[in-house]
N, C-alpha and C positions, 0 to 999 in steps of 0.2 A: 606441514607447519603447525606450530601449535596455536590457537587461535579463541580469544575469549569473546565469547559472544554476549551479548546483556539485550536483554529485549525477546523474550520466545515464546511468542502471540503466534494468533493465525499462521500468521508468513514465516515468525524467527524460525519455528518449532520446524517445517518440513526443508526450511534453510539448511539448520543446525543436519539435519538428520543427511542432506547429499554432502555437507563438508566431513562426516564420518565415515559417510561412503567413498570418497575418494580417496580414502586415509588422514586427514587431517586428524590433529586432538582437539578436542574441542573442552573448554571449558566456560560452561554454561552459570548466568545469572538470569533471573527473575524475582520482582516481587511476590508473584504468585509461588507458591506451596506445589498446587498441583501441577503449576508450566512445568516448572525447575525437576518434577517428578518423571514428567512424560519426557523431557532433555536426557536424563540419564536412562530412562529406560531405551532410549534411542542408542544408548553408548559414550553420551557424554559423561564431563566430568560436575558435577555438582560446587559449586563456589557459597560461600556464606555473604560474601558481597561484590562489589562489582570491580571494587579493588583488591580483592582475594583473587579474580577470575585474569584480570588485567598483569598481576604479578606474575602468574603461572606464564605468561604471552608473550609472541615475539606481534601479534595483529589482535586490533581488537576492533569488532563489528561489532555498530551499535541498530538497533532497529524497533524504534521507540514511538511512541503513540504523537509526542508534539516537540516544538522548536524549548520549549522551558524546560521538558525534561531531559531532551538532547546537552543543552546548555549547564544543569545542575549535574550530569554526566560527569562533561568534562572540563566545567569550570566553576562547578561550586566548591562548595569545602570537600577537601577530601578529592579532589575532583583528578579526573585519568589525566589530563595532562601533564598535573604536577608529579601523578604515584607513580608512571610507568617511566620504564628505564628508557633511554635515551638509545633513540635509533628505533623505536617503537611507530609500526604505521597503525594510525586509525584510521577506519573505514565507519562513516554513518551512511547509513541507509533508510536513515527516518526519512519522509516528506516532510521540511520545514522551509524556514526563509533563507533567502539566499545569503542573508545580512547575518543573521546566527551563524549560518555554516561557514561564514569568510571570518567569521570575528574568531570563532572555535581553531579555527585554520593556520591564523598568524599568532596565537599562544602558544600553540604548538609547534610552531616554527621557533619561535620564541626560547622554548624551553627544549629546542631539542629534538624535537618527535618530526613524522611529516604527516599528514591528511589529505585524505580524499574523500571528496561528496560521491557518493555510487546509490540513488537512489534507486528504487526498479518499478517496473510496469511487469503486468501478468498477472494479479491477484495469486489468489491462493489456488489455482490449476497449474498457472506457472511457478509456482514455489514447490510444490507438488513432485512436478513432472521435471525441474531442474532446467527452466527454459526461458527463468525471467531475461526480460532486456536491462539493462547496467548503461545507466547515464553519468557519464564520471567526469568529476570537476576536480583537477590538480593536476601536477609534471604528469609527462609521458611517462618517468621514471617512472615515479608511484604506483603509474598505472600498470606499470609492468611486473614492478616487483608482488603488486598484489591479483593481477590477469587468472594464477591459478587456483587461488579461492574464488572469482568471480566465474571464472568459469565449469570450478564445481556445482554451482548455482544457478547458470543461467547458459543461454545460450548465443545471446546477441549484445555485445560488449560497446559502448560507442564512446568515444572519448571528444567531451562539447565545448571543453574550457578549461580556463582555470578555475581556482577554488570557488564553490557556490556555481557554476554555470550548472553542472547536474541538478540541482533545486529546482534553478531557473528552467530548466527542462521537462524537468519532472511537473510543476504546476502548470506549466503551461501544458502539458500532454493532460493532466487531471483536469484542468479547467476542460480541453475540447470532451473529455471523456463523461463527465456531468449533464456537457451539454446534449450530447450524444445518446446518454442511457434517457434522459428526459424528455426528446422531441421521441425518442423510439417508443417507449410508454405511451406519450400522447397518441401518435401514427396508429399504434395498435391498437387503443380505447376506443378512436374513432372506428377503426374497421370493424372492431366485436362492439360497438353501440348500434351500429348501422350492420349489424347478423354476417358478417365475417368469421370463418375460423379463422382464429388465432394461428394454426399451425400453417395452415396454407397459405393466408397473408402473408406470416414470415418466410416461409417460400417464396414467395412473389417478390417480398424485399431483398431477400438476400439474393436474390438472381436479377436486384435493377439496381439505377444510380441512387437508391437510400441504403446498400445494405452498409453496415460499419459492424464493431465489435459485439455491441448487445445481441447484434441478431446472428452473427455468425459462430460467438462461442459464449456468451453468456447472460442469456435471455431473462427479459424479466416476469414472461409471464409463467406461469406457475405449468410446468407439465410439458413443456415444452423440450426441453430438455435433462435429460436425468440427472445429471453429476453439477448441477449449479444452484445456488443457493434459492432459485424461484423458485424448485421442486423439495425444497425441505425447508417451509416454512420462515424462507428469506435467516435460516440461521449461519453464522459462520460467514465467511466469504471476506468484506469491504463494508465497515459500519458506515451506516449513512452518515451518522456524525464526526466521519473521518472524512470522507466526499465532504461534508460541509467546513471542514478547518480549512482544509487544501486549495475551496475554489476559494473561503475567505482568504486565503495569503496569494492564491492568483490576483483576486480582487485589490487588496492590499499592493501589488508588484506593478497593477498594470494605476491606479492611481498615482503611486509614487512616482513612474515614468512616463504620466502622462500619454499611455496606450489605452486607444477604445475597447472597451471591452463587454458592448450592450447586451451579448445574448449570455457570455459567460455570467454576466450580475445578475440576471434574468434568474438562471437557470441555479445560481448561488441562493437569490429566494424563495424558489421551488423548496430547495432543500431545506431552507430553514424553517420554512412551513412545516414540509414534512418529518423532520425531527422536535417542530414545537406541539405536533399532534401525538409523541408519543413515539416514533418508529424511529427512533438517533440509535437504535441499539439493533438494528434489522442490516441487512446488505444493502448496499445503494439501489440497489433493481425495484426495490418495495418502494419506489419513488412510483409506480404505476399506479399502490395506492391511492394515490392522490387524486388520479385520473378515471379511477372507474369501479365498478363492481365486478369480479370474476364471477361467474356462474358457478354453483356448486360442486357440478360436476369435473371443471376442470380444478380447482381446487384440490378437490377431493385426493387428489395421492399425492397433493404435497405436506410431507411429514410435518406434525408441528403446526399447521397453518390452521387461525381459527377465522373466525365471520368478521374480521375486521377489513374484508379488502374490499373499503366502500368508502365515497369521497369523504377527502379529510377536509375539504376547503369547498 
């Protein structure tokens, strides 16, 4: 397929590079200079805008930082759902509101086009490895006609709703996942405050009823694991201040419907803390900072990492 992608961050960039590998064409937007560079060095095609990339396309996947740029995408001036030819699927895969992505949905119905929500979980291991999971909101059709670019990309495909229910999925999976890397942090401070290794303890975790994702494939303490962003100075990976837009719009989803949601808010101003201290531009896992001081030793080989893993609060 030929397929324009706009958004190649973190996740877009080793996206962009398994849709080449399956043979797709890809042509590639970003703001960024050097993203748009490392796209084509991957084999993409380079675009000057996002409606240059869109032209070239029969699908266009978007994978974008928030719901406003999702929105100026494909409904501001100039916007994809008005530029792109008619019978055109778009595919977003930003985390945003379920309300954006339904509004995005029926202009494009509208004018023509069809849409699907395919947000993903796996951070940047499963974008990597080509094994993200795919929460998708729209027709069975859609989901069919676009199944072989998702599944260049991922490996677990699940079809939740109609338009907007993959959001709704996706935030809700981010809100438990928040909660999850934050009480794992705490668990852990306490056991190396109280002269625990770290490596054993998470042994101990991961072989009883507390183990979950942090402790199984992407931990937060530093050294733990090699290939995760705790071992290279929390760079790269899931910006805290991406965790903190996400669980705000869980937060936001579960007000509007009137669904409790005491540890998710909890755990929303964990984060807010910890990106009001400075670390919004770190992986979410550096939410441990908050919780403790690493001893230097275990520090010590994560790339990158300086003496700030000391309470922020």
């Amino acid at each position: 397929m030929r397929v324009a992608f706009i958004g190649i961050g973190n996740m877009g960039r080793p996206m962009v590079r398994n849709l080449i590998h399956a043979g797709h064409t890809v042509f590639a937007y970003d703001l960024s200079v050097s993203a748009l560079d490392e796209a084509v060095r991957l084999g993409a095609h380079a675009a000057v805008s996002p409606q240059g990339a869109a032209t070239e396309a029969d699908v266009v996947i978007s994978m974008l930082p928030t719901g406003q740029n999702v929105r100026d995408l494909y409904l501001g001036a100039d916007g994809l759902v008005a530029k792109t030819r008619a019978g055109t699927l778009l595919i977003d895969s930003s985390t945003i509101s379920s309300t954006v992505s339904s509004e995005i949905a029926a202009a494009a119905r509208a004018a023509g086009k069809t849409m699907i929500d395919a947000p993903v979980s796996g951070g940047t291991p499963g974008a990597e490895a080509g094994t993200l999971t795919f929460m998708v909101g729209g027709s069975l059709e859609d989901l069919e006609r676009a199944r072989p670019l998702l599944e260049a990309m991922g490996k677990r495909i699940f079809h939740v709703g109609t338009n907007g229910a993959g959001h709704t999925a996706k935030l809700c999976n981010n809100m438990l996942s928040g909660v999850c890397m934050a009480a794992t942090a705490e668990a852990l401070a306490l056991g190396v405050a109280n002269g625990l290794d770290p490596a054993v303890l998470s042994e101990v975790m991961r072989n009883s009823s507390g183990t979950n994702y942090a402790l199984e494939r992407y931990h937060p303490y530093p050294g733990i694991m090699p290939n995760v962003p705790s071992s290279h100075g929390y760079q790269g990976g899931f910006r805290s201040e991406f965790q903190l837009k996400d669980m705000r719009l869980a937060k936001q989803l579960s007000a509007e419907y009137k669904s409790l949601s005491p540890l998710g808010d909890l755990a929303c101003d964990l984060f807010a803390l910890h990106c009001q201290s400075g670390h919004g531009h770190l992986d979410y896992g550096s939410i441990i900072k908050m919780m403790m001081k690493v001893p230097e030793a275990a520090a010590a080989g994560a790339a990158g990492e300086d003496e700030t893993m000391r309470r922020a609060v």
